[in-house]
N, C-alpha and C positions, 0 to 999 in steps of 0.2 A: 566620547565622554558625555555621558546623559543622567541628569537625576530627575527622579519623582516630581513631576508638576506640582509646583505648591506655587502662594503668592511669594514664600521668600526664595525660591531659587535662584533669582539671581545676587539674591545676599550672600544666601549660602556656596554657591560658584566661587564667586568672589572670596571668604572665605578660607575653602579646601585648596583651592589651586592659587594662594596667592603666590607669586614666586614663580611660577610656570614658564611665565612670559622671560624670565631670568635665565634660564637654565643652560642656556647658550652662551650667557658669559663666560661659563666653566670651560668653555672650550677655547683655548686661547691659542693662535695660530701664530706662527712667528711672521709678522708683515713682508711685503716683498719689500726689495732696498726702494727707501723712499715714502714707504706706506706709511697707516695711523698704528703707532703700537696699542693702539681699542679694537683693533681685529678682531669680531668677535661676532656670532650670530645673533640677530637679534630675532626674537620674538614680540609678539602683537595681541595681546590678549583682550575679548571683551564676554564675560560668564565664563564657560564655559566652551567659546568657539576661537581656537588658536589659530596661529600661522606663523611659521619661520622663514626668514629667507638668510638661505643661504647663497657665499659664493663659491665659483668653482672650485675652489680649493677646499671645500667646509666640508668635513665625513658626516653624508647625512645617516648612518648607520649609527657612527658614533652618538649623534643628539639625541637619534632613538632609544639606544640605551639608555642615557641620560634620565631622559621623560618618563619614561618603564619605570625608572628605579623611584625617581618622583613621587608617581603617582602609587607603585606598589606600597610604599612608606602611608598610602593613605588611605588604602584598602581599594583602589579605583585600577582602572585599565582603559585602554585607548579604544576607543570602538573602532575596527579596521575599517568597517563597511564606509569608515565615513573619513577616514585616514588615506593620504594618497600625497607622493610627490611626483609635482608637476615642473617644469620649465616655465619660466617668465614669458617667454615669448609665444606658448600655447595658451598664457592665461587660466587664471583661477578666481572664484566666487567667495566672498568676504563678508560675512553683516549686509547682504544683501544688495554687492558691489561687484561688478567683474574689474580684475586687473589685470592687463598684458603691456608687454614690451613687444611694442612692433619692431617688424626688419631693420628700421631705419633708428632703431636704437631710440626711437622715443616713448616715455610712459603715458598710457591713458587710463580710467576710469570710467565706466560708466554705468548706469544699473544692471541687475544683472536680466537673464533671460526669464528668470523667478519673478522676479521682481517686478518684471514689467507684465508680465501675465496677471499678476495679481492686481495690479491697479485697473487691468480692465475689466477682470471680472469684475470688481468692487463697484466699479463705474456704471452697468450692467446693472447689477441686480439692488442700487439705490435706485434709478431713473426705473425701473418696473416694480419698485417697490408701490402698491397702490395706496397702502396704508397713510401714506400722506401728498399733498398735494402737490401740481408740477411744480409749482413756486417752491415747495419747500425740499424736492428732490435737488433740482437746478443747484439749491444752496449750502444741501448735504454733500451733494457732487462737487461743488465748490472748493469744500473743506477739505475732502480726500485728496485731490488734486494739488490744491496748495498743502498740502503738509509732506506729500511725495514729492515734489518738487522740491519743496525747503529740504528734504533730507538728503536729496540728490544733488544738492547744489551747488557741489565742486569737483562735480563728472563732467564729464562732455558729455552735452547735453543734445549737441548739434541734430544727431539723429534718435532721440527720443523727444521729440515735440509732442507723442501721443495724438500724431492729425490723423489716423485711424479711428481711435475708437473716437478723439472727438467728432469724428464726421457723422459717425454711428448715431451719436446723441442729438446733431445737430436733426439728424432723418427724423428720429427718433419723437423729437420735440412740433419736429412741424407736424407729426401725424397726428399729434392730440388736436391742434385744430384751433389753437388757442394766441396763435402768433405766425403774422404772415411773415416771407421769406428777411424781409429788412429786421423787422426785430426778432430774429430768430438769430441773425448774423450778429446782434447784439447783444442780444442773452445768453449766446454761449459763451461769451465771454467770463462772466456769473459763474457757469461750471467749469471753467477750463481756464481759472486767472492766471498770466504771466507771473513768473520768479525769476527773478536775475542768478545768472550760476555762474558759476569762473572756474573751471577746469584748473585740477592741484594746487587748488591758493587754500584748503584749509589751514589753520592756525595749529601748529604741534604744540603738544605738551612736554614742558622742558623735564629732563630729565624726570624722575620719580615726586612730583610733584602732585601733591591732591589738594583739594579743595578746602578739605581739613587741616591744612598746615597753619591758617592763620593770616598765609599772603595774602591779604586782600588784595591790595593794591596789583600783582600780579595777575590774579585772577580777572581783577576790571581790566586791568588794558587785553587779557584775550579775550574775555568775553565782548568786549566792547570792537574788536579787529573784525566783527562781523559786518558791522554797520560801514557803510563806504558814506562818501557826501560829505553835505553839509553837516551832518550829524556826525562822521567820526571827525573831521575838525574840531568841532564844540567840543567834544568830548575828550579830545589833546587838550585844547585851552584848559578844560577845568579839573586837568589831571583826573578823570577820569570818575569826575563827583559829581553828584547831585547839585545842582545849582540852589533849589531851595533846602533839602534838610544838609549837605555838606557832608552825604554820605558817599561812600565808595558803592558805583553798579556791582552788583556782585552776580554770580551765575544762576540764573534763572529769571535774573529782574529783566523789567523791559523799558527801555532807553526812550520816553518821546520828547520830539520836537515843542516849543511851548512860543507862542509867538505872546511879547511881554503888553502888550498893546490893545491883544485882541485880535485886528485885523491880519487876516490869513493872507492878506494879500501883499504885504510888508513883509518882504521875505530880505532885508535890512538885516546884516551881522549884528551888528549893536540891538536889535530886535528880535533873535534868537538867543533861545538856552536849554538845554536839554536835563531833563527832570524825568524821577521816576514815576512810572504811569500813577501809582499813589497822590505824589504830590502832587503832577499835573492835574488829577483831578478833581484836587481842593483849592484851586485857583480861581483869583476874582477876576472875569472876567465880563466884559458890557456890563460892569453893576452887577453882577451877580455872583453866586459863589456855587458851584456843581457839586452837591453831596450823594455821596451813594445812599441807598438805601439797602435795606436789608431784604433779601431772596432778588 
């Protein structure tokens, strides 16, 4: 299923196929003695890019139908070339995820072989980019690095550290001639910052739940299950609000630490509070008050 590139496609995805990810509820199996009478396939939707899992018992011909009939009612079709049932334990590719059940019956996630091909090109052709200098490649390289790790960050991560292509970069960097080996070992760091990941600790979405329902308070406590520390404490204590405006974090906002005092070295409970980056930084702090300016 593929529509015309536009900037709304994934609005429009969204859309035509709402209900997609449903359609497996219509198949209602009679549970084995013991079972959930919610036997039922579930589907996984995000645009346009589906996946069902079934279990052994689930007629995957019958869902096919299902989906057919779906989509016929919408003028659409399944593109085969891109349609295929796999086995859990041979693993499949997801929003740019691979998932398998190993032998031993346990699940992992990790990026997929796509995925990690493309973060080295990407890494590659910043650092040869000449149009700007190594200081500002190092810190483009940076950002790609940290935002594919943040994406990736409840895979097993174990064995994509990416110490390949970082090694590449690190060769890379001492040939321009601009950093002997010690601060070379240091500057990679700059392109290739740590993220902390935790293998299958994402945060589900309960039932049919959107963002647009009005739950805030819902919405803060997942968006805020991201943060671990001292900060998701603060952030139980103050149910899940802004400490200066007594708003609820809601999804997209960002959670910082505010030391009430000043000193960043007081790292005192009663001397912590967690505010949105807004507030934190219209804060008086040493006598002074931080204002944005404008551009």
């Amino acid at each position: 299923m593929r529509f015309v590139p536009t900037p709304f496609s994934p609005l429009l995805a969204n859309i035509v196929l709402h209900g997609l990810e449903n359609v497996g509820h219509e198949l209602r199996y009679k549970p084995a003695r013991g079972g959930s009478s919610e036997d039922t396939i579930k589907g996984f939707r995000y645009a346009d890019d589906v996946v069902f899992l079934l279990k052994p018992q689930d007629n995957a011909e019958d869902l096919r139908r299902h989906i057919d009939n779906f989509l016929e009612t919408r003028g659409l079709k399944v593109k085969e070339a891109k349609t295929k049932i796999v086995h859990s334990t041979d693993g499949f590719d997801f929003l740019g995820w691979h998932f398998i059940v190993k032998p031993n019956g346990k699940f992992i996630s990790t990026p997929s072989q796509k995925a990690t091909i493309s973060i080295k090109a990407k890494v590659k052709k910043v650092m040869k980019d000449s149009r700007f200098t190594l200081e500002q490649r190092i810190d483009k390289c940076g950002a790609i690095v940290r935002g594919w790790r943040n994406y990736h960050r409840f895979c097993d991560m174990s064995q994509h550290n990416l110490w390949a292509i970082a090694y590449w970069t690190w060769k890379f960097i001492r040939k321009q001639g601009r950093y002997d080996r010690n601060q070379t070992n240091k500057v990679i760091n700059r392109a290739f910052p740590a993220v902390k990941w935790a293998a299958c600790r994402f945060n589900n979405v309960t039932g049919d739940k959107s963002p647009y329902d009005g739950d805030f308070l819902y919405w803060s406590k997942r968006e805020n299950a991201n943060y671990d520390g001292i900060t998701a404490r603060l952030l139980k204590k103050q149910n899940h609000k802004c400490a200066e405006c007594n708003l609820s974090f809601f999804s997209g906002d960002i959670a910082e630490l505010h030391h009430i005092d000043g000193n960043h070295d007081n790292w005192k409970p009663l001397n912590l509070e967690v505010l949105h980056r807004e507030c934190h930084q219209h804060q008086t702090i040493h006598g002074q008050v931080r204002v944005r300016t404008a551009g």
